[in-house]
C-alpha positions as CSV (number, residue, x, y, z in Angstrom):
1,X,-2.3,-4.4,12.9
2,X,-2.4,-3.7,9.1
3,X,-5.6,-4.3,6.7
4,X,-6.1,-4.4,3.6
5,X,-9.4,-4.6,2.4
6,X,-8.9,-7.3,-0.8
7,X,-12.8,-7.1,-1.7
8,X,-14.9,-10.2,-2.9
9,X,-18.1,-8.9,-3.2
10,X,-19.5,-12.0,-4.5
11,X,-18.6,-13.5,-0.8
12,X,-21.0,-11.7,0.5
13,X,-24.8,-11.5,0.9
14,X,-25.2,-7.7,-0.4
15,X,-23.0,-4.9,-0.9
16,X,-23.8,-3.2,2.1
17,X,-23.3,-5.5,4.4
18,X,-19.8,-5.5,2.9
19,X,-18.9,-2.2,3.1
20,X,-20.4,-2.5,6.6
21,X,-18.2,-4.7,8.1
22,X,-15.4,-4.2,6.0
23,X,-15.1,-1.1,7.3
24,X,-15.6,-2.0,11.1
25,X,-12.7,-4.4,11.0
26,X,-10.6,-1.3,9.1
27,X,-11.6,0.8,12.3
28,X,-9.7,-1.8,14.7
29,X,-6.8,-1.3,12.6
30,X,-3.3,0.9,13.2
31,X,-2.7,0.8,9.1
32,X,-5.1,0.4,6.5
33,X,-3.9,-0.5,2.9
34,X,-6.6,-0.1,-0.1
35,X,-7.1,0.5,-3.3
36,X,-8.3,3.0,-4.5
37,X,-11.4,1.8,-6.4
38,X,-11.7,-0.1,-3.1
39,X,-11.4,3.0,-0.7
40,X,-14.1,4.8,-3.3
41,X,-16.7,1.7,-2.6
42,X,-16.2,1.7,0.6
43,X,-15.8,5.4,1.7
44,X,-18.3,7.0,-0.7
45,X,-15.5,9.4,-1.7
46,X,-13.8,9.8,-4.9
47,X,-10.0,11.3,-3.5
48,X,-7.3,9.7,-1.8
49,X,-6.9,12.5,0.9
50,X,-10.5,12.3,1.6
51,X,-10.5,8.4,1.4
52,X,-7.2,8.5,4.0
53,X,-9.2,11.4,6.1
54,X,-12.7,9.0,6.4
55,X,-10.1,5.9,8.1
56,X,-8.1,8.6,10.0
57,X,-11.4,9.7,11.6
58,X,-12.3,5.9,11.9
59,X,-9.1,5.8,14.6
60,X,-6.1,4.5,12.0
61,X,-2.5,5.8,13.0
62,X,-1.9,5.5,9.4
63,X,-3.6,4.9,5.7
64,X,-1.6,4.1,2.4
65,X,-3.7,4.1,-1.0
66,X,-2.7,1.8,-3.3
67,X,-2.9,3.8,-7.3
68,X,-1.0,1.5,-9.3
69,X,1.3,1.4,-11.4
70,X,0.9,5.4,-10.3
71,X,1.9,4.6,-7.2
72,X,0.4,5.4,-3.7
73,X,-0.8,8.2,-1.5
74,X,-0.1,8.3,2.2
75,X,-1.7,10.3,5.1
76,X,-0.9,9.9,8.6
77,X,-2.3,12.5,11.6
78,X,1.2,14.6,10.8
79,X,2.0,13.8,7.0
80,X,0.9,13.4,3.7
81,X,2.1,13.0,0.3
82,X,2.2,11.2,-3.0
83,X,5.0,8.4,-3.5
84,X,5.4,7.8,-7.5
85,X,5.5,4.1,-8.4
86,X,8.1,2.3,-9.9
87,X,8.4,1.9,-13.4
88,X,8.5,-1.6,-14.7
89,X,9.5,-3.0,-18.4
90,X,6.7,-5.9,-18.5
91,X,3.9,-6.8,-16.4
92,X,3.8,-10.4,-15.9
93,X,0.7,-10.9,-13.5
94,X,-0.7,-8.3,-11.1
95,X,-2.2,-11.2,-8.8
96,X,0.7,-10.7,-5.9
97,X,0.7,-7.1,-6.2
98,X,-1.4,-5.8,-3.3
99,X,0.9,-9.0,-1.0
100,X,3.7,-7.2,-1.9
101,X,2.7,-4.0,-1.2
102,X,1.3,-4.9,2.2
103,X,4.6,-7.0,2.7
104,X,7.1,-3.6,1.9
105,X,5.0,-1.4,4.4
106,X,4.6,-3.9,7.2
107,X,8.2,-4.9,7.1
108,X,9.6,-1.1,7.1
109,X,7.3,-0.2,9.3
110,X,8.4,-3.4,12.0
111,X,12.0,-1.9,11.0
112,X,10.8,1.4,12.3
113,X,11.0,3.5,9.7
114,X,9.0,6.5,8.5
115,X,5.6,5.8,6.9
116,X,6.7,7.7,3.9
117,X,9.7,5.3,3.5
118,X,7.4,2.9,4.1
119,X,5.1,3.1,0.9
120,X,8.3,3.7,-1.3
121,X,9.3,0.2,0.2
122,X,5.9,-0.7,-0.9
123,X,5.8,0.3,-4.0
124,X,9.3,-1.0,-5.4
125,X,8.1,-4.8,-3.9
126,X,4.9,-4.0,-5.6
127,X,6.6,-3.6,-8.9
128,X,8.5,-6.5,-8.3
129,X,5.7,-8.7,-7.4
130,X,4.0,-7.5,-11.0
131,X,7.2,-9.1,-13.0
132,X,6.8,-12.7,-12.5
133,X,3.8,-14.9,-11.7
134,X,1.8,-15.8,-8.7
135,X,1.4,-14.2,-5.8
136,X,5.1,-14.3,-4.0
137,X,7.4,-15.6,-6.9
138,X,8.4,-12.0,-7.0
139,X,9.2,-10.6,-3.2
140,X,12.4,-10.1,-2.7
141,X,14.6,-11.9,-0.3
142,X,15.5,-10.7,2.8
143,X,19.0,-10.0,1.5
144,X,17.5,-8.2,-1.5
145,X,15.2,-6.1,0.6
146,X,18.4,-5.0,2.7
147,X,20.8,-4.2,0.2
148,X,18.0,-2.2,-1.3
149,X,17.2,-0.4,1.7
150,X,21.0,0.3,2.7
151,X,20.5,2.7,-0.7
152,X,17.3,4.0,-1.1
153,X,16.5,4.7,2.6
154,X,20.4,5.9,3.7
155,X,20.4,8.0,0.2
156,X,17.1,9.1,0.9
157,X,16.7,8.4,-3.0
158,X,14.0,6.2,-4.0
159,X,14.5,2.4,-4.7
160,X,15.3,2.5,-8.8
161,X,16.5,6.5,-8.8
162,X,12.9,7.1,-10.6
163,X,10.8,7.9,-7.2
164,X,10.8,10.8,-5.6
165,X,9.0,11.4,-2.4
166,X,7.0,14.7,-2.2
């Protein structure tokens, strides 16, 4: 099970509560997907690895921290690292974003591959998502998402040749 946080703190009574529960339904999930500003709210700490570390010891197989346009940091209880995002000419509307993310790691992941390879899946749908308007105008098809993956996950190379996994 994935979750990704999506905050609306004006849906609830008071910001603790909130963080409260917000992070008791993270702790039933295997992947948990936030921002960053959201991870800082709701973890208390201002890095990703120690963001990823707080859900880890929380019992998640597996957090990915959404950084923008920056891209994403990983952890996992045997890997880490940075994936850089994917560079896009215009942003159109950021509203699908996060969906496309979420969609990129849940589908490589139900694919079976790495986490790693997951995020960079992540973060070129994220980058789609960003060029066009509403929320899923800009995922890819599912031919799209294997012709990309047939290159960027059998080259090992990222997605648009400008991300490198580290």
């Amino acid at each position: 099970m994935s979750f990704d946080p999506n905050l609306r703190p004006s849906l609830w009574a008071s910001e603790r509560q909130m963080i409260s529960e917000i992070n008791r339904l993270a702790a039933l999930a295997h992947w948990v997907l936030p921002g960053l500003s959201e991870g800082r709210l709701l973890t208390g700490f201002e890095d990703p690895a120690d963001i990823a570390a707080f859900y880890l010891d929380q019992g998640a197989e597996a957090v990915a921290i959404k950084l923008g346009p920056h891209g994403a940091y990983y952890r996992t209880h045997l890997d880490q690292g940075f994936v850089a995002g994917v560079p896009v000419q215009t942003v159109v509307d950021t509203v699908g974003a996060g969906d496309g993310f979420a969609v990129g790691m849940i589908s490589a992941l139900l694919e079976n591959h790495s986490f790693a390879d997951a995020v960079q899946r992540a973060n070129w749908i994220g980058s789609r998502a960003v060029q066009s308007r509403g929320d899923m105008e800009g995922l890819p098809s599912r031919a799209e998402m294997s012709a990309e993956s047939e290159t960027a996950f059998a080259s090992r190379l990222a997605p648009t040749g400008n991300l490198c996994r580290t």
